[in-house]
BATORBA-517205 format. One record per residue (C-alpha): residue in three letters; x, y, z. Coordinates in steps of 0.05 Angstrom, whole numbers, padded with zeros to 5 digits, always signed. Example, Ala and Ser with C-alpha at 12.3 -4.5 7.8 and 13.67 -1.06 7.14 Angstrom:
+-----+--------+--------+--------+
!  aa !   east !  north !     up !
+-----+--------+--------+--------+
! ALA ! +00246 ! -00090 ! +00156 !
! SER ! +00273 ! -00021 ! +00143 !
+-----+--------+--------+--------+
***
This chain:
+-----+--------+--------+--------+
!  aa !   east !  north !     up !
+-----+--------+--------+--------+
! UNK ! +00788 ! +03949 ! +01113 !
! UNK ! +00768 ! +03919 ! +01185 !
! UNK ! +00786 ! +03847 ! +01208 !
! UNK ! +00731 ! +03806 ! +01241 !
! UNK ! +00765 ! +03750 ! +01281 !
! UNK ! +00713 ! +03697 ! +01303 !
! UNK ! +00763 ! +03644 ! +01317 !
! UNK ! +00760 ! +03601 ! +01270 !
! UNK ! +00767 ! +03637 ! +01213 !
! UNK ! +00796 ! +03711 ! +01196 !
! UNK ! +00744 ! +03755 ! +01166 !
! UNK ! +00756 ! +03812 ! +01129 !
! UNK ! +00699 ! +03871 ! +01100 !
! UNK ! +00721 ! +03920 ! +01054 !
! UNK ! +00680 ! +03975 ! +01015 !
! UNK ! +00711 ! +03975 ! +00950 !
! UNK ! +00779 ! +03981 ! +00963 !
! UNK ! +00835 ! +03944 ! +00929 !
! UNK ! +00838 ! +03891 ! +00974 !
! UNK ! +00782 ! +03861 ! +00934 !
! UNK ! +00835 ! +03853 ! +00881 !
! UNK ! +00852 ! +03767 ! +00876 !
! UNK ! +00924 ! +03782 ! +00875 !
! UNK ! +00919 ! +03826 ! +00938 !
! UNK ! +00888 ! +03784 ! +00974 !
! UNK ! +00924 ! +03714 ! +00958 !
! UNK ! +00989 ! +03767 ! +00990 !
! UNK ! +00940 ! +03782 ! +01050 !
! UNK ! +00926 ! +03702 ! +01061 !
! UNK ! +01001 ! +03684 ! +01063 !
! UNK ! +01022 ! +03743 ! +01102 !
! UNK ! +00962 ! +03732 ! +01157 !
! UNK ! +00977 ! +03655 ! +01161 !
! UNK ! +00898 ! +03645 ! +01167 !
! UNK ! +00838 ! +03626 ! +01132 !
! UNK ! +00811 ! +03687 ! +01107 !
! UNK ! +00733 ! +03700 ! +01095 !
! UNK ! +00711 ! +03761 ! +01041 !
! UNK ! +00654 ! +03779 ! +01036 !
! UNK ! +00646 ! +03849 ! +01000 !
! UNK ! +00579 ! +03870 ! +00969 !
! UNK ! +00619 ! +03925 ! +00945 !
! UNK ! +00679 ! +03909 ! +00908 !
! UNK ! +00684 ! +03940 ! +00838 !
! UNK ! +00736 ! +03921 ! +00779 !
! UNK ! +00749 ! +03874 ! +00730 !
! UNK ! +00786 ! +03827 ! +00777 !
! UNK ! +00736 ! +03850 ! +00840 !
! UNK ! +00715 ! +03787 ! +00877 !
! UNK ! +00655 ! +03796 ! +00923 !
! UNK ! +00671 ! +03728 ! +00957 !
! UNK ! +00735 ! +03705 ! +00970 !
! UNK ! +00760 ! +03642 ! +01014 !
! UNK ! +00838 ! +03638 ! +01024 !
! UNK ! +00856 ! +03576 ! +01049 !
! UNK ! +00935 ! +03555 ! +01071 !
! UNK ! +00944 ! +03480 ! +01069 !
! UNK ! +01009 ! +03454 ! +01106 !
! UNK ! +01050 ! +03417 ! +01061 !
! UNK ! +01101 ! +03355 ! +01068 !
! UNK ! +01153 ! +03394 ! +01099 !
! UNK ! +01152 ! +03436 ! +01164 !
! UNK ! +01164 ! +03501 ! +01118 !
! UNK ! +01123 ! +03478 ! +01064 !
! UNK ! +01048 ! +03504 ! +01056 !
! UNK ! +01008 ! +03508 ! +00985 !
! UNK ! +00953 ! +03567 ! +00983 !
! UNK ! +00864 ! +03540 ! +00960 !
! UNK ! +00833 ! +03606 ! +00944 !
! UNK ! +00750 ! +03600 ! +00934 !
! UNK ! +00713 ! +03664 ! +00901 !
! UNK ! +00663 ! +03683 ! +00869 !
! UNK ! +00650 ! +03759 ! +00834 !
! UNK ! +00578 ! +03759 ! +00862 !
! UNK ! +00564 ! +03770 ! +00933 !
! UNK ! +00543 ! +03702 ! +00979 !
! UNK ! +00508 ! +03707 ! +01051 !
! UNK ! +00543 ! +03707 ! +01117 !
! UNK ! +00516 ! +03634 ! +01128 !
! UNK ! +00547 ! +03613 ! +01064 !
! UNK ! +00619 ! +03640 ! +01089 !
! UNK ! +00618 ! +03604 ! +01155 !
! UNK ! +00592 ! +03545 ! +01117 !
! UNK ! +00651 ! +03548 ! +01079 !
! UNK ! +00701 ! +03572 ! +01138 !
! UNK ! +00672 ! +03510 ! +01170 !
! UNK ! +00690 ! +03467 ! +01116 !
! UNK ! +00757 ! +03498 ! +01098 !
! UNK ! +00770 ! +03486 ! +01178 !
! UNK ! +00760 ! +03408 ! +01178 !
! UNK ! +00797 ! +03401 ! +01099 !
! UNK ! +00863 ! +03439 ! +01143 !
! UNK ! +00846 ! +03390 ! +01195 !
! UNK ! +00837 ! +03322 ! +01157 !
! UNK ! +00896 ! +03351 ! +01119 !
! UNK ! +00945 ! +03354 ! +01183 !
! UNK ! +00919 ! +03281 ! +01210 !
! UNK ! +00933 ! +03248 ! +01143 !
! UNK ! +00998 ! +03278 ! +01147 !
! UNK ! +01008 ! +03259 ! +01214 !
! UNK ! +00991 ! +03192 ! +01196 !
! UNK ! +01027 ! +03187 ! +01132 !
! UNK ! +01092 ! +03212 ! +01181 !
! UNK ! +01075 ! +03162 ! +01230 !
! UNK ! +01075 ! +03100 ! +01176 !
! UNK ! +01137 ! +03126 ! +01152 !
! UNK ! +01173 ! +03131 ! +01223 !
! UNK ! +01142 ! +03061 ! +01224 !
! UNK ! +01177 ! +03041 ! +01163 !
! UNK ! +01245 ! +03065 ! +01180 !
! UNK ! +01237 ! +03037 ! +01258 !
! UNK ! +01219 ! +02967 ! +01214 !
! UNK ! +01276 ! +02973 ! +01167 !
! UNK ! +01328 ! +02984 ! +01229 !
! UNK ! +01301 ! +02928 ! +01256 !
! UNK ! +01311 ! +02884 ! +01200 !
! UNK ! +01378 ! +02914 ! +01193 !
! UNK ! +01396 ! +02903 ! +01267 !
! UNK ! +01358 ! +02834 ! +01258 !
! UNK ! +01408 ! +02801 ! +01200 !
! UNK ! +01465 ! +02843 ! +01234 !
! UNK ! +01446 ! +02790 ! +01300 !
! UNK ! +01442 ! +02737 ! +01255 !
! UNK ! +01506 ! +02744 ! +01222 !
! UNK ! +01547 ! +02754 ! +01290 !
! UNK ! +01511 ! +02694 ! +01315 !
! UNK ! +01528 ! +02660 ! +01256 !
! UNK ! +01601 ! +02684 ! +01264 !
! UNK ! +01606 ! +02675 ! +01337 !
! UNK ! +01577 ! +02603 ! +01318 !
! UNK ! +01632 ! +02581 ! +01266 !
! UNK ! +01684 ! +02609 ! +01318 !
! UNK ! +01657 ! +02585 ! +01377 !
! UNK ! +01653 ! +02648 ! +01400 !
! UNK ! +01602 ! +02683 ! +01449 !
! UNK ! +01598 ! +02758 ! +01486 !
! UNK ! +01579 ! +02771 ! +01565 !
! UNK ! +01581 ! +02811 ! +01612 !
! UNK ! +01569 ! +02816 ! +01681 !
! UNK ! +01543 ! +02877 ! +01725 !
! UNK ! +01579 ! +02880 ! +01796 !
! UNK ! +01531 ! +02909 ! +01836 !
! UNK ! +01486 ! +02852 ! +01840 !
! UNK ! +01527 ! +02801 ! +01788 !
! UNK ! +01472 ! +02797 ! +01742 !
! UNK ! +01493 ! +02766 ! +01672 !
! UNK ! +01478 ! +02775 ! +01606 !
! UNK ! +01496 ! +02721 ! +01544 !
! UNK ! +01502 ! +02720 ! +01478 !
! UNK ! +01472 ! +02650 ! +01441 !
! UNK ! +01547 ! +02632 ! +01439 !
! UNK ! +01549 ! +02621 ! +01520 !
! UNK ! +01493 ! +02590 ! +01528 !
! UNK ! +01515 ! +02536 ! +01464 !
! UNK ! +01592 ! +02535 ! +01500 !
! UNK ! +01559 ! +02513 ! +01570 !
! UNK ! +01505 ! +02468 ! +01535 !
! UNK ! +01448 ! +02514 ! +01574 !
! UNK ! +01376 ! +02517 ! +01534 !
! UNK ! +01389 ! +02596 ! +01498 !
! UNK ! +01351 ! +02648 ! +01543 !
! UNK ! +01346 ! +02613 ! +01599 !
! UNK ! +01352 ! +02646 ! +01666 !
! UNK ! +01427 ! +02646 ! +01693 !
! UNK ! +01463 ! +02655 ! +01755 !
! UNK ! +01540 ! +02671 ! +01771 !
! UNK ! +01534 ! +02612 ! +01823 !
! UNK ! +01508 ! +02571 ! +01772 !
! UNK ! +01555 ! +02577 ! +01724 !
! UNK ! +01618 ! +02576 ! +01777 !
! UNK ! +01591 ! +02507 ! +01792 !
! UNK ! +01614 ! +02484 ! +01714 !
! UNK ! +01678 ! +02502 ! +01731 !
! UNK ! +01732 ! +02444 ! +01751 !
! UNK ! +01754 ! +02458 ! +01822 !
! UNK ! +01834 ! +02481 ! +01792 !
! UNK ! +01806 ! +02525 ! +01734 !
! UNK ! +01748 ! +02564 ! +01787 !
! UNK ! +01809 ! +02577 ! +01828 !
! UNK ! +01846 ! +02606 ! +01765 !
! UNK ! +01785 ! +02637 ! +01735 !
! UNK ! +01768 ! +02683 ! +01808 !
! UNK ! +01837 ! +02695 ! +01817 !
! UNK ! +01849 ! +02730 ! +01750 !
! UNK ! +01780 ! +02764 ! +01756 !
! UNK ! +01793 ! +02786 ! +01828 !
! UNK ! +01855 ! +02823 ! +01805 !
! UNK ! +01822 ! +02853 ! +01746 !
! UNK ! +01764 ! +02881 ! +01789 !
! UNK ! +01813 ! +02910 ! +01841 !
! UNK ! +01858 ! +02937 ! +01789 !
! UNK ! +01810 ! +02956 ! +01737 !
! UNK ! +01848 ! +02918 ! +01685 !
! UNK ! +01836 ! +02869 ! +01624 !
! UNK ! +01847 ! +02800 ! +01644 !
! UNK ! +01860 ! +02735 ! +01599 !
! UNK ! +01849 ! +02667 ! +01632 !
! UNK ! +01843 ! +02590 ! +01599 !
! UNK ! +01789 ! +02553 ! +01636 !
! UNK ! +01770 ! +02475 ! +01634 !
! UNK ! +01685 ! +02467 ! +01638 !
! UNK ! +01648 ! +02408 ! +01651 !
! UNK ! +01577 ! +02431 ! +01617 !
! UNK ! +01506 ! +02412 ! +01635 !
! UNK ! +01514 ! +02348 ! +01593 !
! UNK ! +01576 ! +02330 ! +01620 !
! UNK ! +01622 ! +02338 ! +01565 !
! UNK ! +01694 ! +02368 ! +01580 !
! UNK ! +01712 ! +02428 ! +01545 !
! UNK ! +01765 ! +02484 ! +01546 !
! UNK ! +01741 ! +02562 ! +01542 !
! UNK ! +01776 ! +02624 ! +01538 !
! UNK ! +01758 ! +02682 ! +01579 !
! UNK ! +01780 ! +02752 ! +01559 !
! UNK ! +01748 ! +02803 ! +01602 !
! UNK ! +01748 ! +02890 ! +01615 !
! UNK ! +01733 ! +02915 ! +01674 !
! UNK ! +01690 ! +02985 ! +01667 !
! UNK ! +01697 ! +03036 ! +01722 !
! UNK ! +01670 ! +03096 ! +01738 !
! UNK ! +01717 ! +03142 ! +01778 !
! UNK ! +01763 ! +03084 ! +01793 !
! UNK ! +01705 ! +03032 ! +01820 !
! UNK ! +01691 ! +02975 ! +01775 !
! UNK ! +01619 ! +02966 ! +01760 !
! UNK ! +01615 ! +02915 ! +01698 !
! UNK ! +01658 ! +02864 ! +01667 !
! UNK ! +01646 ! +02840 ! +01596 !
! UNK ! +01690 ! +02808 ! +01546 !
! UNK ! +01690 ! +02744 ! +01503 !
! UNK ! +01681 ! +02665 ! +01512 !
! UNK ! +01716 ! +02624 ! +01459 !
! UNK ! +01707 ! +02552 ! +01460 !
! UNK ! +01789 ! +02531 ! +01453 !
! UNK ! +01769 ! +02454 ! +01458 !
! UNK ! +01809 ! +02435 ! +01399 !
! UNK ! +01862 ! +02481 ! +01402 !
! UNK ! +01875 ! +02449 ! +01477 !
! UNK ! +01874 ! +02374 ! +01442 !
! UNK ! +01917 ! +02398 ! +01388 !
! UNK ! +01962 ! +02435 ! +01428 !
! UNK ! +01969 ! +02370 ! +01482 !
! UNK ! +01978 ! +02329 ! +01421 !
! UNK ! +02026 ! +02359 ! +01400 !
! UNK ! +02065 ! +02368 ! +01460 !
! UNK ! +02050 ! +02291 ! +01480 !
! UNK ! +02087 ! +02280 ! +01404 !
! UNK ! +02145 ! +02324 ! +01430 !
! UNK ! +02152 ! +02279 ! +01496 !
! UNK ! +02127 ! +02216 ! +01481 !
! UNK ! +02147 ! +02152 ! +01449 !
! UNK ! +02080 ! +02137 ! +01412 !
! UNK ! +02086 ! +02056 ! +01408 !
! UNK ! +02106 ! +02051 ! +01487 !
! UNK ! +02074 ! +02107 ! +01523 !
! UNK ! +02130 ! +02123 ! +01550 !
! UNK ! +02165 ! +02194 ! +01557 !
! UNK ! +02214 ! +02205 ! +01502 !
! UNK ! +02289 ! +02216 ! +01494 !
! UNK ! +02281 ! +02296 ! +01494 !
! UNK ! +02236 ! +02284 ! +01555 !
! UNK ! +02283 ! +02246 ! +01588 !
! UNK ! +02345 ! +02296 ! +01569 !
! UNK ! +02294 ! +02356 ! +01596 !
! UNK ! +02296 ! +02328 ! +01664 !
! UNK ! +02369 ! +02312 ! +01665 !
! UNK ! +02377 ! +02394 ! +01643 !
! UNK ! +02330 ! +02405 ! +01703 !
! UNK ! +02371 ! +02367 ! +01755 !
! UNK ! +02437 ! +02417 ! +01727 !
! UNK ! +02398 ! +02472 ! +01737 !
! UNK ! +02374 ! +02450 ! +01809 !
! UNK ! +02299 ! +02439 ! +01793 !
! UNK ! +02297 ! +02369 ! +01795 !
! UNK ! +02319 ! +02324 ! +01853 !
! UNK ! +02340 ! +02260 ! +01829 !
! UNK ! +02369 ! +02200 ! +01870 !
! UNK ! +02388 ! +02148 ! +01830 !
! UNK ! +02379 ! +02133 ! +01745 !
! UNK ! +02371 ! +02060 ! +01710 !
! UNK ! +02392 ! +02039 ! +01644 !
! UNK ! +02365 ! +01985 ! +01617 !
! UNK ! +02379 ! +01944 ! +01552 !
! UNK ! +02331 ! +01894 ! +01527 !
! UNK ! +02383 ! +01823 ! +01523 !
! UNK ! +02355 ! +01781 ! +01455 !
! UNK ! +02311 ! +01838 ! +01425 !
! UNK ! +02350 ! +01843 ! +01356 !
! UNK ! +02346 ! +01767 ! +01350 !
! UNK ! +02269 ! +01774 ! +01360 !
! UNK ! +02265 ! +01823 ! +01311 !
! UNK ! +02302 ! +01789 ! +01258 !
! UNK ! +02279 ! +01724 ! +01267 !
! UNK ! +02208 ! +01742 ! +01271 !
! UNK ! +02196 ! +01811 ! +01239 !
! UNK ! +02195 ! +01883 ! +01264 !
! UNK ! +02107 ! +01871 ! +01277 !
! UNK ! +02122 ! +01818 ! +01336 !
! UNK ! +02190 ! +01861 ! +01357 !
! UNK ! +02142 ! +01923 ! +01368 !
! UNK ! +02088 ! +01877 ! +01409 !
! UNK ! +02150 ! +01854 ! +01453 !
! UNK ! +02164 ! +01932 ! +01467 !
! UNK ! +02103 ! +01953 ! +01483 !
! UNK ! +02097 ! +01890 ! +01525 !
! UNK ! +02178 ! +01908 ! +01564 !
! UNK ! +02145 ! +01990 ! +01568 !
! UNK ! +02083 ! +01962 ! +01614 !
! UNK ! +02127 ! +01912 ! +01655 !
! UNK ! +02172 ! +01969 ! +01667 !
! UNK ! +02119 ! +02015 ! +01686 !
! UNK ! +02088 ! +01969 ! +01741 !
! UNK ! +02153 ! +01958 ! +01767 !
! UNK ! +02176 ! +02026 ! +01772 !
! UNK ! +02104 ! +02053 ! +01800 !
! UNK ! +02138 ! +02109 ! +01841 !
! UNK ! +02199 ! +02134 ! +01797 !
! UNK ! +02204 ! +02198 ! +01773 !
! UNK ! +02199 ! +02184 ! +01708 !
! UNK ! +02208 ! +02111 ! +01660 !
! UNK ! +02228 ! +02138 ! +01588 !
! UNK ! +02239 ! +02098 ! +01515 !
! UNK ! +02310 ! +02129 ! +01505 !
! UNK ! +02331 ! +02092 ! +01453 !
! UNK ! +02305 ! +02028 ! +01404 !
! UNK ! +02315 ! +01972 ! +01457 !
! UNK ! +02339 ! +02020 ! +01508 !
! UNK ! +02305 ! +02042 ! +01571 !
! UNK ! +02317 ! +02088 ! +01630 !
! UNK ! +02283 ! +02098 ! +01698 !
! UNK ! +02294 ! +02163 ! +01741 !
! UNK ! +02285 ! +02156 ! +01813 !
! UNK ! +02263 ! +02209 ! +01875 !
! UNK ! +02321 ! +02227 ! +01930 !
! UNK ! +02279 ! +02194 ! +01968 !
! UNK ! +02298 ! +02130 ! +01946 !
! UNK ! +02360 ! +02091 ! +01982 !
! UNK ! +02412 ! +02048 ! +01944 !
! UNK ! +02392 ! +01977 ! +01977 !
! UNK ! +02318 ! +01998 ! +01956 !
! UNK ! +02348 ! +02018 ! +01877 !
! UNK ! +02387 ! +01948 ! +01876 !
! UNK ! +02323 ! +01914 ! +01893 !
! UNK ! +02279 ! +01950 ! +01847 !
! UNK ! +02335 ! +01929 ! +01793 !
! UNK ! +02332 ! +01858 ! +01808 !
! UNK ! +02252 ! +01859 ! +01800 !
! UNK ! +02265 ! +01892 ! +01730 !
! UNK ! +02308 ! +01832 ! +01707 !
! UNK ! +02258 ! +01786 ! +01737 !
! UNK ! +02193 ! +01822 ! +01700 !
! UNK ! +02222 ! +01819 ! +01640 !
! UNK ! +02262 ! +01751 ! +01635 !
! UNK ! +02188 ! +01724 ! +01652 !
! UNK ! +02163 ! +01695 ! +01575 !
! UNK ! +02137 ! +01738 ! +01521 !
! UNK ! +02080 ! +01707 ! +01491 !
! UNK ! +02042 ! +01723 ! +01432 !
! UNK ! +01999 ! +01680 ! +01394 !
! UNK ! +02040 ! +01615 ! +01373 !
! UNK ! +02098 ! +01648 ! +01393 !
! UNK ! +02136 ! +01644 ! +01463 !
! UNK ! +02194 ! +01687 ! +01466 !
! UNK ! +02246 ! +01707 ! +01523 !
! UNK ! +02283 ! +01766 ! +01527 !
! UNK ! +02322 ! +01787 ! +01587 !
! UNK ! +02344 ! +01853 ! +01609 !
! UNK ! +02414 ! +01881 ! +01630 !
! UNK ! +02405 ! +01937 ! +01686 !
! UNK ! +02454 ! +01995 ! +01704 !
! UNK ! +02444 ! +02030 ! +01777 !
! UNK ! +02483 ! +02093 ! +01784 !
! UNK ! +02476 ! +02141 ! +01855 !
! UNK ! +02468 ! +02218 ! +01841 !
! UNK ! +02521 ! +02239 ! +01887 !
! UNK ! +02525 ! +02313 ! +01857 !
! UNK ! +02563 ! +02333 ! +01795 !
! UNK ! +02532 ! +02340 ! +01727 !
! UNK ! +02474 ! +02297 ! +01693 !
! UNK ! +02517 ! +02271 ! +01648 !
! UNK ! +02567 ! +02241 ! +01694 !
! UNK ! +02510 ! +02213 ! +01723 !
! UNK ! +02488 ! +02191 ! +01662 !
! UNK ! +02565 ! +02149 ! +01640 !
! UNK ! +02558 ! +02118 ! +01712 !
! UNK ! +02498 ! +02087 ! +01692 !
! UNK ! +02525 ! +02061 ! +01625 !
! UNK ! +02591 ! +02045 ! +01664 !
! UNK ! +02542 ! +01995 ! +01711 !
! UNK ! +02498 ! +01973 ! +01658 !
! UNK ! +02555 ! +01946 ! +01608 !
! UNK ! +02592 ! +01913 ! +01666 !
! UNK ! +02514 ! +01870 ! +01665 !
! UNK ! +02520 ! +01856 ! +01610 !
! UNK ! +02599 ! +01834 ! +01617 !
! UNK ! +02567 ! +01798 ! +01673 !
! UNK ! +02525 ! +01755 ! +01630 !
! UNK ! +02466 ! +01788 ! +01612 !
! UNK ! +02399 ! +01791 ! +01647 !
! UNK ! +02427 ! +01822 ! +01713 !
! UNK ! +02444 ! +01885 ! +01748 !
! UNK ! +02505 ! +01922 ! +01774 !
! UNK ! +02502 ! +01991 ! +01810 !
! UNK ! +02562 ! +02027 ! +01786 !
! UNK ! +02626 ! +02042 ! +01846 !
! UNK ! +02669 ! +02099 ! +01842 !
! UNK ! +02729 ! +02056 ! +01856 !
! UNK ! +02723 ! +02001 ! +01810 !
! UNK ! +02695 ! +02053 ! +01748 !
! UNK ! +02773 ! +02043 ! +01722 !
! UNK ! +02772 ! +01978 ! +01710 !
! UNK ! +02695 ! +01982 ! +01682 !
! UNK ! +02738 ! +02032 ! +01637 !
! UNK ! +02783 ! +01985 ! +01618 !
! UNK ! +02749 ! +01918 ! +01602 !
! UNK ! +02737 ! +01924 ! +01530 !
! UNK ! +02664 ! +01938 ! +01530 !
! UNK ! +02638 ! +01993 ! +01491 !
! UNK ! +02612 ! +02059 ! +01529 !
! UNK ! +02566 ! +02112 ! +01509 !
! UNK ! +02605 ! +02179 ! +01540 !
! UNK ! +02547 ! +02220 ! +01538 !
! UNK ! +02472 ! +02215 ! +01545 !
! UNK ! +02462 ! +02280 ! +01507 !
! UNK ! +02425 ! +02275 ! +01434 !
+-----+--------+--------+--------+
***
């Protein structure tokens, strides 16, 4: 047995040997990996073929092949074989490209279904990020080039996509929190750290906002070359949390700082971080008459209306705090001497003896003023001098002012007049 090798197919010739046999050369197909062309005038047997056409088809898989076999036990032409070679070539070759293509549409598939699942995955962070007001960036250091999420763009009110600059957004900043914001990140870069900073915005609409900036530096051999991190819009935590505090140190019908305001200042001024010159006490003369007479509605409006006269008298104190229901109290800088205190204690009793009026009703209230010096010692020594002073006003007469004197606080002592020995709560 001889092989003929023209190329395209493998041909065989034999002169009656077994490889005539069907099963033989099915074995002899497999094992060559070719098309195989018989064509033996020859061949003898009950299972002699005189043509034969072996045929390996590649299958699905890589390692997968299934075996055509054409024969015939009378003898055909040499034309006929490379008719049929021919045609056996192109069925291996449309074969292959439908494979090829059917792989192809199936890579397709997949590359489509990842892209549906990476699609919804997008759409559910952005859907996320939107309910928390959250959105990612980052920014590459070598030429501060930036890259947003939709939740940026929404945070700074910038159209989604658009084209953005690091000097552009820096500009959005207000002047304290870009000071703040490239301090933090300076450090971060340097150190290759994580940095956390609270930032007020002014966005593209003008609408004030509060963001959070968490941010990791990336290095590479201990250079920085990209930050990226997180951008949460905080707007209403900031509100909430001022409210809050504003609750905690306000009086909410005056305006006013509160009692615990007040007493935090005084604790300050122990502590020696506060420099105080001189504290007022002031009690409203007539209020509880007001308020019986006339109802606790009209007795607010008259305390609201004593808070603002207080407040444009006392432009430059320190602090003017609602310490009590008709009581008052006014904290002044070092800088302020004891004729200027008197004076400014004088002006309070004239702002508020001046009528009350509201709607049908004129009322007049006066106000009884204590002046007391800080000459050192505690804030609550401090604080008794100024009671001392204010009830000797009001022993006075009402609607006047006394600045309390070291010498006669014995006799203040002693006069009958009830004192408050402590301005703590």
């Amino acid at each position: 047995m001889a092989l003929v090798d023209a190329g395209i197919p493998a041909t065989f010739a034999s002169t009656g040997s077994a490889a005539s046999n069907l099963a033989n050369l099915d074995a002899l197909t497999i094992v060559s990996g070719k098309t195989m062309i018989i064509a033996d005038t020859q061949a003898t047997g009950p299972s002699a073929a005189r043509f034969y056409v072996g045929l390996l088809l590649p299958g699905e898989a890589a390692d997968q092949s299934y075996l055509l076999t054409l024969f015939d036990i009378r003898p055909r032409s040499a034309s006929m074989a490379d008719h049929i070679a021919g045609l056996a070539q192109e069925a291996v070759s449309q074969h292959l490209t439908d494979r090829q293509r059917r792989e192809i549409e199936a890579q397709k598939r997949t590359i489509a279904d990842y892209a549906a699942l990476e699609e919804q995955r997008r759409t559910l962070f952005d859907r996320a990020s939107s309910t928390a007001r959250i959105g990612i960036w980052q920014c590459n250091l070598s030429d501060n080039s930036l890259i947003w999420t939709n939740g940026v763009y929404d945070l700074f009110e910038i159209p989604r996509n658009s084209a953005v600059t690091r000097e552009l957004t820096l500009t959005l900043y207000t002047e304290k929190s870009r000071r703040e914001m490239e301090a933090a990140r300076s450090k971060a870069v340097a150190d290759c750290t994580d940095f956390s900073v609270d930032c007020e915005i002014i966005t593209t609409t003008g609408k004030r906002r509060w963001m959070r900036i968490t941010g990791a530096v990336e290095s590479r051999d201990g250079v920085a070359h990209r930050i990226f991190g997180m951008k949460q819009d905080i707007t209403e935590e900031k509100l909430t949390a001022d409210r809050i505090r504003y609750l905690a140190e306000f009086d909410v019908m005056t305006g006013l700082a509160n009692r615990s305001l007040f007493q935090a200042r005084l604790m300050r001024l122990d502590e020696g971080r506060e420099s105080i010159g001189t504290m007022l006490l002031i009690d409203l003369d007539g209020f509880k008459q007001v308020n019986d007479t006339y109802g606790h509605a009209l007795g607010d409006e008259c305390l609201k209306e004593a808070a603002q006269r207080l407040v444009a008298s006392c432009g430059g104190a320190e602090l003017v705090a609602r310490i009590g229901g008709d009581e008052f109290a006014v904290l002044l800088g070092a800088d302020v001497s004891a004729a200027e205190s008197e004076a400014l204690a004088a002006h309070i009793v004239s702002m508020i003896g001046r009528p009350f009026v509201r709607g049908d009703h004129r009322l007049t209230l006066g106000a009884s003023v204590g002046v007391a010096q800080y000459r050192g010692g505690s804030s609550e020594s401090l604080f008794q001098q100024a009671d001392i002073a204010l009830y000797a006003a009001k022993a006075a007469g009402r609607s006047t002012s006394r600045t309390f004197a070291a010498d006669a606080a014995g006799s203040h002592e002693d006069s009958g007049h009830p004192q408050r020995k402590t301005g703590r709560l």
